[in-house]
DRENVO-878098 format. One record per residue (C-alpha): y, x, z; residue in one letter. Coordinates in steps of 0.5 Angstrom, whole numbers, padded with zeros to 4 digits, always signed. Last residue first. Layout:
N
YXZa/...
! end
This chain:
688
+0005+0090+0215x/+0009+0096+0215x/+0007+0100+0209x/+0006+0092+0204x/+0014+0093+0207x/+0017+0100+0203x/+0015+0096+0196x/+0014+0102+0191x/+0006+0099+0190x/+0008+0093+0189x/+0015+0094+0185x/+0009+0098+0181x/+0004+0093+0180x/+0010+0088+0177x/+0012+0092+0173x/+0005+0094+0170x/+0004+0086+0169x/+0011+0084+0166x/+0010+0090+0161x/+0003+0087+0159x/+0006+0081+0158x/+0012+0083+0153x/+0006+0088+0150x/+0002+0081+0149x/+0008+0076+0147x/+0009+0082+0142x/+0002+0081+0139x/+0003+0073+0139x/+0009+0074+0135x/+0006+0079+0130x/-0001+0075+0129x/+0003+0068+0127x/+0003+0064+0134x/-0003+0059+0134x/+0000+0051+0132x/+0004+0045+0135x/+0007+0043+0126x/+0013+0046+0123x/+0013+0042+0117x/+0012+0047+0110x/+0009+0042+0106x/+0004+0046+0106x/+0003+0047+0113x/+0003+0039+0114x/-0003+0038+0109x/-0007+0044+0112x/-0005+0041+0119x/-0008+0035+0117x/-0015+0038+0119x/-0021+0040+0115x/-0027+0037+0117x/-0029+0034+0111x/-0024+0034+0106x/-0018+0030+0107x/-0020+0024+0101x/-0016+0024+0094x/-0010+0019+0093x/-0009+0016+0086x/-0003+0016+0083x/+0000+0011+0079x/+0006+0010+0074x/+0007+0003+0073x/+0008+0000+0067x/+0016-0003+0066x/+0016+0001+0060x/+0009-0001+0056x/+0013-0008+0055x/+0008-0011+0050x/+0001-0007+0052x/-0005-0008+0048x/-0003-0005+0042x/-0010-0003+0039x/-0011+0003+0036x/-0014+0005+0042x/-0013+0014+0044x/-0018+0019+0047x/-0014+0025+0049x/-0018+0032+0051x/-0015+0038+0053x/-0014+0045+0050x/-0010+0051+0053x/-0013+0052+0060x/-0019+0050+0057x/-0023+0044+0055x/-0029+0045+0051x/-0030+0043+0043x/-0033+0049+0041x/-0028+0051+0035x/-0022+0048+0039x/-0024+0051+0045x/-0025+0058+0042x/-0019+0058+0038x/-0015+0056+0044x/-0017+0061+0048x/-0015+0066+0042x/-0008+0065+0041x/-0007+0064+0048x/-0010+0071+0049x/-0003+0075+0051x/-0001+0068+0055x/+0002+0074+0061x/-0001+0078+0065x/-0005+0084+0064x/-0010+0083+0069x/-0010+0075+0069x/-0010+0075+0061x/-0017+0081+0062x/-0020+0074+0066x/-0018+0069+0062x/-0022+0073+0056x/-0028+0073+0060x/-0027+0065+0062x/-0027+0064+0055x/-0033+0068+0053x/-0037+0065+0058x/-0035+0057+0057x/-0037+0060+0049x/-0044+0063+0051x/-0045+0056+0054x/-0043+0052+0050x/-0047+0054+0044x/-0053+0055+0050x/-0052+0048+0051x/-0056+0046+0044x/-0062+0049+0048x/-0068+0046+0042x/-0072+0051+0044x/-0075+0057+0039x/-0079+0062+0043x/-0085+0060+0039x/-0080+0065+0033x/-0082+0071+0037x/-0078+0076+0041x/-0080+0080+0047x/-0078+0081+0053x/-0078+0089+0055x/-0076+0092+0063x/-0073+0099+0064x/-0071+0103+0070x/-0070+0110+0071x/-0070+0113+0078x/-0073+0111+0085x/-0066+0107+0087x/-0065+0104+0080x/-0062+0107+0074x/-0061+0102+0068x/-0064+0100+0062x/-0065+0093+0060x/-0069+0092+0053x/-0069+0086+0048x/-0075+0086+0044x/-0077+0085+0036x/-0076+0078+0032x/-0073+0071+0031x/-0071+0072+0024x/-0063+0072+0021x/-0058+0072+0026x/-0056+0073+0033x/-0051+0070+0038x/-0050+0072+0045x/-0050+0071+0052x/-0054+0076+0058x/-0055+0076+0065x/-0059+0080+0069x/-0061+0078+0076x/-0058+0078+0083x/-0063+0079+0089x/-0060+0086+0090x/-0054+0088+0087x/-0054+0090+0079x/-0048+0094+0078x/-0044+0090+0073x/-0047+0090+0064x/-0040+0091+0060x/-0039+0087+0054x/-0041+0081+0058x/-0043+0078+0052x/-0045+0079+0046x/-0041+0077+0040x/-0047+0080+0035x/-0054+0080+0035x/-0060+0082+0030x/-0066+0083+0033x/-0071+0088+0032x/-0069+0092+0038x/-0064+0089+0042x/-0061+0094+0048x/-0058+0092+0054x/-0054+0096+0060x/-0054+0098+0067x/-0050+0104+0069x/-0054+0102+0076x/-0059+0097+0078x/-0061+0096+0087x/-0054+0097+0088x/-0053+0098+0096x/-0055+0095+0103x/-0050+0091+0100x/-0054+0085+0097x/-0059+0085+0103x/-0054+0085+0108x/-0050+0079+0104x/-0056+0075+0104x/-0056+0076+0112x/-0050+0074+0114x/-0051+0067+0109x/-0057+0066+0111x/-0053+0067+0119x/-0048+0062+0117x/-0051+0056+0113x/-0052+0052+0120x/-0045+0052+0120x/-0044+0047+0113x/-0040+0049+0107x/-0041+0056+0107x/-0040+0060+0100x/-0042+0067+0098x/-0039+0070+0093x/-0041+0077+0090x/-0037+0083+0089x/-0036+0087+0082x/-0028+0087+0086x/-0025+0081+0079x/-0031+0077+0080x/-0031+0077+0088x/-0023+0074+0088x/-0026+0070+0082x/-0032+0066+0086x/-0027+0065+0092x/-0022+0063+0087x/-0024+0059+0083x/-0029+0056+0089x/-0023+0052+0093x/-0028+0051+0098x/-0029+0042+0099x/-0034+0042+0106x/-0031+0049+0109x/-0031+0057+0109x/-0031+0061+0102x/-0033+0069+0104x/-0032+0073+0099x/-0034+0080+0096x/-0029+0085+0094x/-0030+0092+0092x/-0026+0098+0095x/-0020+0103+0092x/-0023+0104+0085x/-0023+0097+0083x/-0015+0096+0085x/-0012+0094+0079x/-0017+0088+0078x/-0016+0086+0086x/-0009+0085+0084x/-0010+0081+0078x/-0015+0076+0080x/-0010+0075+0087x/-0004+0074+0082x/-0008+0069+0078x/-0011+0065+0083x/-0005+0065+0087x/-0006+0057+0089x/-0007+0057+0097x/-0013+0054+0099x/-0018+0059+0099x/-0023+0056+0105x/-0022+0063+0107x/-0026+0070+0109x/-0025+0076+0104x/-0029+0082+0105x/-0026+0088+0104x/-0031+0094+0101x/-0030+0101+0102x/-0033+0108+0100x/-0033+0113+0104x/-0032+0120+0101x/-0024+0120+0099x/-0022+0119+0106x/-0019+0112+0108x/-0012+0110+0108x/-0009+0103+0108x/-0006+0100+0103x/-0011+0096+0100x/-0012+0092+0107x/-0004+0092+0107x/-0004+0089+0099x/-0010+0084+0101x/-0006+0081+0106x/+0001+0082+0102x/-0003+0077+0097x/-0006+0072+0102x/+0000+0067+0104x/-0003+0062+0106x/+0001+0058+0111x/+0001+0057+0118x/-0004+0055+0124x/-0011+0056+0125x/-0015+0057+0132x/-0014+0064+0135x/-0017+0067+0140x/-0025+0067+0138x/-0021+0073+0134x/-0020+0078+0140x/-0027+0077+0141x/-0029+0079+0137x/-0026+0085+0136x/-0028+0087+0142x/-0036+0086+0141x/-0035+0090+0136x/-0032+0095+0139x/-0036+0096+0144x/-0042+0096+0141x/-0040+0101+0136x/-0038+0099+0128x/-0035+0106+0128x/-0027+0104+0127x/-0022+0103+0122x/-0015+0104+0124x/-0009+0102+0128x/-0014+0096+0130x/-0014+0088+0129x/-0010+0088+0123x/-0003+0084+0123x/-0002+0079+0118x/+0004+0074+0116x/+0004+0068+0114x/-0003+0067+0116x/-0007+0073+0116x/-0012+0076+0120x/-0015+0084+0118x/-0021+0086+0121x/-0023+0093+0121x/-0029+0097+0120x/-0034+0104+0120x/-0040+0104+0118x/-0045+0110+0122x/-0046+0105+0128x/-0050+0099+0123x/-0046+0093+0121x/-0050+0087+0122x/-0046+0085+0130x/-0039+0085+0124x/-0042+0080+0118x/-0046+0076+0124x/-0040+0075+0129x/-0035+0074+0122x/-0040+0069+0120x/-0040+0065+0127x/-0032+0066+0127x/-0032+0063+0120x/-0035+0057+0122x/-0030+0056+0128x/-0025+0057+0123x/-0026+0052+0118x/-0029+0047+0123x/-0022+0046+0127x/-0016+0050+0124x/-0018+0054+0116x/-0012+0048+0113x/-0007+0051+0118x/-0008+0059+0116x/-0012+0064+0120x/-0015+0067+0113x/-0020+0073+0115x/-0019+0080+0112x/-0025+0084+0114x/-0024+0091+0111x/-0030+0095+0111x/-0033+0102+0112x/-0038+0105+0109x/-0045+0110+0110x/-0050+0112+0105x/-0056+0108+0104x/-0062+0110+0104x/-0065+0108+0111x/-0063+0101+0109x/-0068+0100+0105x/-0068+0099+0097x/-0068+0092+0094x/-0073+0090+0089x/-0071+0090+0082x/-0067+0085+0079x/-0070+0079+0074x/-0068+0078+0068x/-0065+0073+0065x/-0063+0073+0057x/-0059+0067+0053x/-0059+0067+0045x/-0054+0064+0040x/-0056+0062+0033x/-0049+0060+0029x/-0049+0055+0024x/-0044+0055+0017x/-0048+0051+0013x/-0052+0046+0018x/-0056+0047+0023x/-0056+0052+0030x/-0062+0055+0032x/-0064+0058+0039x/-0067+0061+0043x/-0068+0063+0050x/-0071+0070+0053x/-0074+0071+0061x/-0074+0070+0068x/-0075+0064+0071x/-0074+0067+0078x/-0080+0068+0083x/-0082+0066+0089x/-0089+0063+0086x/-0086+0056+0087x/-0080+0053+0085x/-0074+0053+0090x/-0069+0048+0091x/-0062+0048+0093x/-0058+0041+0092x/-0050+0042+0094x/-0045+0035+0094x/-0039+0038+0096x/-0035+0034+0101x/-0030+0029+0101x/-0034+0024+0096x/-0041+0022+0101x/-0037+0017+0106x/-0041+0015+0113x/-0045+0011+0113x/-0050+0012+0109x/-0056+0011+0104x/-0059+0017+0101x/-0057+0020+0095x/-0061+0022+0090x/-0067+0026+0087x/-0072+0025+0081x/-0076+0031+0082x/-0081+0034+0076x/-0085+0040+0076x/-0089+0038+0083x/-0095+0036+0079x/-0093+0031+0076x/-0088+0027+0082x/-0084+0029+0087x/-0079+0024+0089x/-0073+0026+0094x/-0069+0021+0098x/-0062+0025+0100x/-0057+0026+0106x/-0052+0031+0104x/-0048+0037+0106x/-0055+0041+0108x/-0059+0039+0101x/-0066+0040+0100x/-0071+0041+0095x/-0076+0046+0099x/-0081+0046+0093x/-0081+0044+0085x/-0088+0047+0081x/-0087+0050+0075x/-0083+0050+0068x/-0079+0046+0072x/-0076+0039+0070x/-0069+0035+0075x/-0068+0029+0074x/-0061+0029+0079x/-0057+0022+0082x/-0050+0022+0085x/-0046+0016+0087x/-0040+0015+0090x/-0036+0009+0092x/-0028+0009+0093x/-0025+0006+0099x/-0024+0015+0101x/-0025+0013+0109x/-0018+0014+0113x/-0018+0018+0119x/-0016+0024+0117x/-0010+0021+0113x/-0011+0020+0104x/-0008+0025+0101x/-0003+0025+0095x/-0003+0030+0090x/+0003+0034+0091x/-0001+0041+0087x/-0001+0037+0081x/+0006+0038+0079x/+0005+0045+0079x/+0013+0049+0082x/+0009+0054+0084x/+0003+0056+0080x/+0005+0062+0077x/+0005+0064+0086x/+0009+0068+0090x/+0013+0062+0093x/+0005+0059+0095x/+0004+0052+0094x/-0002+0052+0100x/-0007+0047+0097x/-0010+0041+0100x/-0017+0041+0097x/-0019+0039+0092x/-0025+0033+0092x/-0031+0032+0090x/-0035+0038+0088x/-0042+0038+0085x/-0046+0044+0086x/-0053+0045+0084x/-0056+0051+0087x/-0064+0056+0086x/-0067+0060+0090x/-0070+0065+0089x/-0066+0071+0092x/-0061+0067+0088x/-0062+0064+0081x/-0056+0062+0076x/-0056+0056+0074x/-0052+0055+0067x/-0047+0049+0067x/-0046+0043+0062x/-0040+0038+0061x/-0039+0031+0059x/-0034+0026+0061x/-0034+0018+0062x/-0028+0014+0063x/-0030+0007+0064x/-0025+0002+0065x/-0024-0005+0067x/-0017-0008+0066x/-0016-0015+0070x/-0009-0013+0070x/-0007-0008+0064x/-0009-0001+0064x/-0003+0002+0060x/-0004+0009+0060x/-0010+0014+0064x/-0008+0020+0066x/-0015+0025+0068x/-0013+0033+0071x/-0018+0038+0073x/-0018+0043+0078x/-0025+0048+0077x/-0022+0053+0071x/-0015+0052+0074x/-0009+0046+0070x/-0015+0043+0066x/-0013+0038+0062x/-0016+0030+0060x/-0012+0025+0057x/-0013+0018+0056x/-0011+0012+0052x/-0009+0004+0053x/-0004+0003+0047x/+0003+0000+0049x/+0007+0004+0044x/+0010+0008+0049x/+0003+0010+0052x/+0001+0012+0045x/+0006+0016+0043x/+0006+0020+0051x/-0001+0020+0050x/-0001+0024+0043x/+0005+0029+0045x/+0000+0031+0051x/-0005+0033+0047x/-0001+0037+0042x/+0002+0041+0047x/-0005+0042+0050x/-0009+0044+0042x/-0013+0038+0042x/-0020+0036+0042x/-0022+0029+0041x/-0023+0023+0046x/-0029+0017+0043x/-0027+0011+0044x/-0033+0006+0045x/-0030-0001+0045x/-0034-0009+0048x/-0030-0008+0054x/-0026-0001+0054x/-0031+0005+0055x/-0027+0011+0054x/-0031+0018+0052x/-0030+0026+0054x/-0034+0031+0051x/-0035+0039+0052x/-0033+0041+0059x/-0037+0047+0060x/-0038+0048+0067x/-0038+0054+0071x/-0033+0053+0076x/-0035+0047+0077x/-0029+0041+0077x/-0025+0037+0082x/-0020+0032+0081x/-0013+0031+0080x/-0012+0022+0079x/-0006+0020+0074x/-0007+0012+0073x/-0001+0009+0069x/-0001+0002+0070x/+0001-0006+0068x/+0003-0010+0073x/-0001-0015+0077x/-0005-0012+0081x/-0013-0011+0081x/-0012-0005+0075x/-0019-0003+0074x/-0021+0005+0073x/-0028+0007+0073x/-0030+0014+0073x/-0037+0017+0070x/-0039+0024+0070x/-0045+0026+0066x/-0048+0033+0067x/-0053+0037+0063x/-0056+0043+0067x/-0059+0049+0064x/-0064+0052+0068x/-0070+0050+0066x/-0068+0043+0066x/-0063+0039+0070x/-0061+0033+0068x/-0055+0030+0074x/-0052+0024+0072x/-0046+0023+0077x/-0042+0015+0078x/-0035+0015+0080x/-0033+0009+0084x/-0026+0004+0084x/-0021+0008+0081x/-0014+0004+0082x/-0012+0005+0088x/-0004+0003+0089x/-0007-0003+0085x/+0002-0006+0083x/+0004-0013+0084x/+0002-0014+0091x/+0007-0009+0094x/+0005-0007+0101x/+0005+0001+0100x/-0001+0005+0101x/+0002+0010+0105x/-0001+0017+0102x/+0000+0023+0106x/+0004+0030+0102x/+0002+0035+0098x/+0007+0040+0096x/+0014+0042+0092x/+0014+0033+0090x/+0017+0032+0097x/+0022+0037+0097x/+0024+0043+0101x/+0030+0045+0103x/+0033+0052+0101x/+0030+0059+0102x/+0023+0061+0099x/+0018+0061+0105x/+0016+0068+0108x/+0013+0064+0114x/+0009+0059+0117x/+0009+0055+0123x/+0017+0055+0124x/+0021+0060+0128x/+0024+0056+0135x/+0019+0056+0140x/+0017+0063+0138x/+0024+0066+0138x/+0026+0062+0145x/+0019+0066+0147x/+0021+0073+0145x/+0029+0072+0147x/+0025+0069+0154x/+0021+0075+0154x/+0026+0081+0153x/+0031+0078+0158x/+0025+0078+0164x/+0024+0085+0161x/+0031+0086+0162x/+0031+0083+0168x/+0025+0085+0172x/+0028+0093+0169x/+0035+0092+0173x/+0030+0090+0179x/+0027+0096+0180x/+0031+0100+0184x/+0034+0094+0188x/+0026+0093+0190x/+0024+0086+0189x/+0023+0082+0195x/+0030+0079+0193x/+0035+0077+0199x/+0035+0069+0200x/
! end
């Protein structure tokens, strides 16, 4: 049967044909992620599904529930966490179980309870905690050791807990609350994420990245109790909680509610637990704490807030252009990226027609969707959604060339940029991010957008620190458009600049932050540090507002005194973690010597210090046929198995990476325009 097709033109039918098969054979044949590390990989590099295994002798599932006692006072919180362990097995065992942490806690005790025994843990230097509890592991005594591998990833090993053992290992931490538009937020994570261990990352090789992951389907098996007391100073109104069901108790006069979770049928611990309330007269507890230490060589510490400015209006706000550099990895396939289009439809339909903008997408590669930024026009907004409506998640997570490309791309010297990171931060480059985005500061702000149920916070919280931006974390769809519409707020433009704090009167030291940000809107003014000698005079902020200078006064007088023990903690949590950041930024262990000073001198869990409590008593008489176990963690909510596949580096049924699916596009395209021209040039459809 002869070829409808012209002879003149079949020689091009070929090729193309050619260059499609070659471009879909290349698709079907190269793995979901890209820019891996050459060479095998092995199970312990990532996380991998945990399959209870049939030996009755061993408890595979050694943590039995974890118990959360929440006070909240003014706006310091004291949390307990309290995690029981029993071995229902026949050997001893070793429980490891990584879990996570605010990124604003200040981690300050840790105690073992064993029957009738209280054993209190000590601060140590890391490497010196770590020889105690291998001493103590082989000795047969029953210890505990608690390290921080990230500011909100932490690890607990348990030894030589016998059959029969019940053991409860409780820690301590505080957080300051930091209001928002008036709204305040607790936050309790459960569990971490799946990450991507990223090549590029220090974290590479971290054993703590291949924690086993129980499947989608499977209930976590642990119980989970979470209950608040929280104190105002004046009315408590609009408690709610959008990732948990809770029964609520208000009782004198509004100012105290007792809070917890409601019963329910699904599990409460593979998602962050979020409480928002609201106190009533719309306004922050703005104002100066005190505090005075005791004994000899005490330190009195102070903590400022003060309420920002309003924001001005829109009709004064210079033009800008962004980046949006949107994570289509595996982990963000299903709910994550589904939530993420809802934002990117009400970030981008909220630029105004003088903004210019781009969406960078990335997963092990990246493409952006535009040559170069464009007016944020009807047009092209609605084209760039619906381009990104598209894709469904798939790949690893390798966000350092992304933000590398979006820092690369030109703009002319006058527009100010800022690049909106949007990703459930599951990939472990944290310090790679913090010191890329740090060195690029003069290019473009960063605010970030954290997607999902259980968000990696250090580095969607760090990556906005680091670009004198603002996180925003989602955690459930209905969140999306507050969200979009706070961020609006907050860039319509700096409502405070060249900030800074004066105390007069007052004899301070060790203030910190040492340089004030740019205040955004609804964001208030925090200031830490130690004073000495007699409560008196006034702190003063200055800075230059929109209609000019700006300053507001809080006086100081002895009846300021409280007993705020946890602002101790909290100025040291703070300097710590400014000192973390300027170690990320120059790289190296530079500051070691000096974290490690602070966490030994306040007794606080650091990257460099951890916590080992050890029983005296030898209570395992063959401590080396102990059994190492390692607890599993649930899948977050709503987040697919595919974040676990790609960060075992499987080939998994996925999305084209960008650049594949924008060749197949051009390939298609070619078909198509050939084929209407073979049309047009067929001498039959003229005689027909």
């Amino acid at each position: 049967m002869e070829s409808s097709i012209p002879r003149p033109g079949r020689w091009l039918w070929l090729a193309t044909l050619g260059l499609a098969a070659t471009g879909f054979v290349t698709l079907i044949a190269r793995p979901a992620h890209a820019q891996e590390a050459p060479g095998p990989r092995l199970k312990t590099e990532s996380p991998y599904f945990f399959v209870k295994s049939d030996d009755p002798e061993t408890d595979r599932l050694p943590l039995k529930g974890t118990e959360v006692d929440v006070k909240i006072s003014g706006v310091i919180a004291d949390v307990t966490v309290t995690q029981t362990y029993r071995n229902e097995g026949k050997r001893a065992i070793e429980a490891r179980y990584v879990f996570p942490g605010s990124t604003r806690a200040a981690v300050g005790g840790l105690n073992v309870r064993l029957a009738d025994r209280l054993i209190t843990a000590q601060i140590r230097q890391k490497e010196q905690a770590r020889i105690e509890y291998d001493n103590a592991k082989k000795e047969g005594k029953t210890a505990a050791l608690l390290e921080q591998h990230l500011p909100n990833v932490f690890q607990m090993n348990v030894a030589n807990i016998l059959p029969g053992d019940d053991l409860k290992v409780q820690l301590r931490y505080t957080e300051l609350l930091v209001p928002q538009g008036g709204n305040y937020q607790f936050v309790f994570p459960t569990v971490v994420g799946p990450r991507y261990n990223s090549p590029r990352s220090e974290n590479a090789q971290a054993a703590w990245v291949a924690q086993p992951v129980l499947r989608a389907d499977v209930a976590p098996g642990t119980s989970f109790k979470l209950k608040v007391a929280l104190d105002a100073p004046l009315g408590i109104r609009e408690v709610r909680s959008l990732t948990h069901a809770i029964d609520v108790r208000q009782r004198d006069g509004n100012e105290h509610a007792d809070i917890a979770l409601a019963r329910s049928s699904e599990p409460s611990d593979n998602r962050d637990f979020v409480l928002d309330y609201r106190l009533a007269g719309e306004r922050i507890e703005s104002g100066l704490m005190l505090y005075m230490g005791h004994g000899d060589n005490a330190e009195n510490f102070f903590l400022a807030m003060v309420e920002p400015p309003k924001s001005v209006a829109a009709s004064a706000i210079s033009p800008r252009d962004y980046i949006f550099v949107v994570d289509i990895s595996g982990s963000m396939h299903g709910f994550p990226l589904d939530t993420a289009k809802v934002v990117l439809e009400r970030l981008i339909g909220g630029l105004r027609p003088s903004d210019t903008f781009n969406v960078l997408l990335f997963s092990g590669s990246n493409r952006m969707l535009s040559p170069h930024s464009v007016p944020a026009t009807r047009a092209n907004i609605a084209q760039a959604l619906a381009t990104i409506r598209n894709y469904n998640g798939s790949g690893s997570t390798e966000l350092i060339p992304a933000l590398k490309r979006a820092y690369a791309e030109p703009k002319a010297d006058e527009v100010s940029r800022t690049i909106v990171v949007v990703s459930d931060g599951y990939v472990t480059v944290e310090r790679e991010a913090f010191e890329l985005v740090r060195k690029n500061l003069s290019k473009a702000n960063v605010f970030a957008f954290g997607i999902g149920s259980s968000v990696n916070r250090h580095l969607m919280e760090g990556l906005a620190r680091a670009g004198m931006g603002e996180p925003f974390i989602i955690t459930d769809p209905v969140q999306a458009p507050e969200q979009a519409a706070r961020f609006r707020r907050m860039i319509e433009s700096p409502v405070l600049t060249s900030v800074k704090a004066r105390f007069e009167g007052l004899d301070v030291y060790d203030v910190e932050p040492a340089a004030l940000p740019d205040v955004l809107g609804e964001r208030p003014v925090i200031v830490f540090g130690k004073w000495r000698g007699e409560a008196k005079g006034r702190v003063v902020i200055e800075g230059r507002g929109a209609e000019g200078p700006y300053r507001q006064e809080l006086k100081v007088d002895p009846h300021m005194l409280q007993d705020a023990a946890a602002l101790r903690s909290l100025w040291a949590r703070h300097r710590i973690a400014s000192l973390s950041d300027q170690e990320a930024l120059e790289g190296g262990d530079s500051l070691q010597q000096r974290i490690t000073d602070l966490g030994l001198r306040y007794s606080l869990l650091t990257q460099y210090t951890s916590f080992i409590a050890v029983d005296q008593v030898v209570r395992n008489a063959a401590p080396q046929n102990s059994v190492g176990v390692d607890q599993p963690a649930p899948l977050p909510k709503g987040v697919s198995e595919l974040a676990v596949a790609h960060s075992l580096g499987a080939e998994v049924p996925s999305t084209p990476e960008p650049e594949t699916l924008g060749a197949i596009a051009v390939v298609l395209s070619m078909l198509a325009m050939l084929r209407r021209r073979a049309r047009r040039n067929d001498p039959r459809r003229l005689t027909s």
